[in-house]
N, C-alpha and C positions, 0 to 999 in steps of 0.2 A: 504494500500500500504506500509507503513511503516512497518507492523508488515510482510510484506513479505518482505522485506528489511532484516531486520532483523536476518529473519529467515537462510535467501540466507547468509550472513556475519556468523553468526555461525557456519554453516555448511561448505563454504569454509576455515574456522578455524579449525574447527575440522579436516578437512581434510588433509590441513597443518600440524598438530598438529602430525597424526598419521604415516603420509607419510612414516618418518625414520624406526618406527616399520614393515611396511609392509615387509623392506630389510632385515629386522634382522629374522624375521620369513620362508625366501625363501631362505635361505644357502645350498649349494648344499653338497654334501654325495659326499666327496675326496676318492679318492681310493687309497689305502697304498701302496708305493712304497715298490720294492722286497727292500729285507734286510733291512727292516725301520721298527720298533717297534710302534705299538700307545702306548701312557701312557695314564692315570687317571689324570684329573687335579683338584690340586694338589698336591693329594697323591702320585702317583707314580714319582714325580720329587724332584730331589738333592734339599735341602734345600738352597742349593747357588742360583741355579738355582730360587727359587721361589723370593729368597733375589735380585737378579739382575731383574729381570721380574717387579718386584714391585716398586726400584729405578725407573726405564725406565717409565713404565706407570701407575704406581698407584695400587691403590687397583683394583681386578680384580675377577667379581664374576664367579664362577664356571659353566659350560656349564648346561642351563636349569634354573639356579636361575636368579631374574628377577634384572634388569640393566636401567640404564636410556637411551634408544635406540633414545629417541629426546632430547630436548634441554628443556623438562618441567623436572626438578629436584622431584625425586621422593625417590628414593634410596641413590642418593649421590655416587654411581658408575656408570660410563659410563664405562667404561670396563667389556666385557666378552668374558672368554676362547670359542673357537670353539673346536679345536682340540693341541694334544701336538703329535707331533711326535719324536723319537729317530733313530738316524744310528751312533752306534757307540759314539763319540764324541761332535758331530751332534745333537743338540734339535732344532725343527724349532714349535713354540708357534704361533699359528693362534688365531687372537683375534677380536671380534668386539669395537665399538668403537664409544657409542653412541653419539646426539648433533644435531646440527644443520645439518652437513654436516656427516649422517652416512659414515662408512666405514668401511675397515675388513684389521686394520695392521698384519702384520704377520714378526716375529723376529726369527734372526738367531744365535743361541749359542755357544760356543765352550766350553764344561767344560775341564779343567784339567784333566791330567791321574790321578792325586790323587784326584780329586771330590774338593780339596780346593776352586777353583777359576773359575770363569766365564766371558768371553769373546764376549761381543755383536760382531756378525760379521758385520749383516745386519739389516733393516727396512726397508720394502716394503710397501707402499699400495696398497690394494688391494681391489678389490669389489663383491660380491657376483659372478658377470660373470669370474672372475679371481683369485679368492680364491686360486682353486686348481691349477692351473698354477703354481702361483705366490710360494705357497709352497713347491710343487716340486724342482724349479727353488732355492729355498735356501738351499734345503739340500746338491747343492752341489758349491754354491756361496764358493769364495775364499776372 
C-alpha cells in the first residue's frame, strides 16, 4: 500500500512539475497585421531595442531554444521570445515567461526616428488564449 502511495505522490509531482511546459508548447500561430513586419529575434532588431528588452526582462532565449517554462531551474532563463513584430516605429516583443505561474508578457516599443533611443510604451499579460489579441491590441496602444 505504501509503495502505491508513493507511486500516486510522484506522479501527481511530476504532473505538477510539467503542467507550465504543456502552455508553452500550445502557442497559437498570430496572424500578421497588414503593414506590420515580423523580425528575427534577435537579429533583425535595433541593438537599442535588444539593450531595452533585456533591462525590462532579462536575458531572453531565442524562439525554439529551450527556457525554464516551470519553476524547476534548469537553464537559468525563464524568458522566451514568441514573436517580434515591427509597424513603423512600433516593435511589439511577445515573450513567454516561465515559473510557477507560466504566462506570455508581450511589450510595446517606441524607437526613435534616429534608432538612438527606446521607449517602453506598454506591458501586457497575456496567455496563450490571448497572445494574439493582446499583441494586436499594442501595436496600436498610445
Amino acid at each position: 500500500m505504501r509503495r502505491l502511495q508513493a507511486l500516486f505522490v510522484v506522479a501527481i509531482a511530476m504532473a505538477w512539475m510539467t503542467g507550465g511546459h504543456a502552455h508553452a508548447d500550445q502557442l497559437p500561430s498570430c496572424a500578421i497585421p497588414a503593414g506590420t513586419a515580423s523580425r528575427v529575434f534577435p537579429n533583425e532588431m535595433p541593438l537599442t531595442l535588444q539593450n531595452a528588452l533585456k533591462d525590462k526582462v532579462g536575458d531572453v532565449a531565442a524562439p525554439g531554444e529551450p527556457f525554464d517554462s516551470t519553476d524547476v531551474v534548469v537553464t537559468g532563463r525563464n524568458r522566451r521570445a514568441i514573436f517580434v513584430w515591427e509597424r513603423g516605429r512600433r516593435w511589439v516583443v511577445a515573450t513567454e515567461h516561465g515559473g510557477r505561474g507560466y504566462n506570455d508578457p508581450v511589450l510595446a516599443f517606441d524607437l526613435s526616428p534616429d534608432g538612438v533611443s527606446v521607449t517602453l510604451v506598454a506591458v501586457r499579460t497575456a496567455f496563450p488564449q490571448t497572445l494574439c489579441s493582446t499583441a494586436h491590441e499594442l501595436l496600436d496602444v498610445r
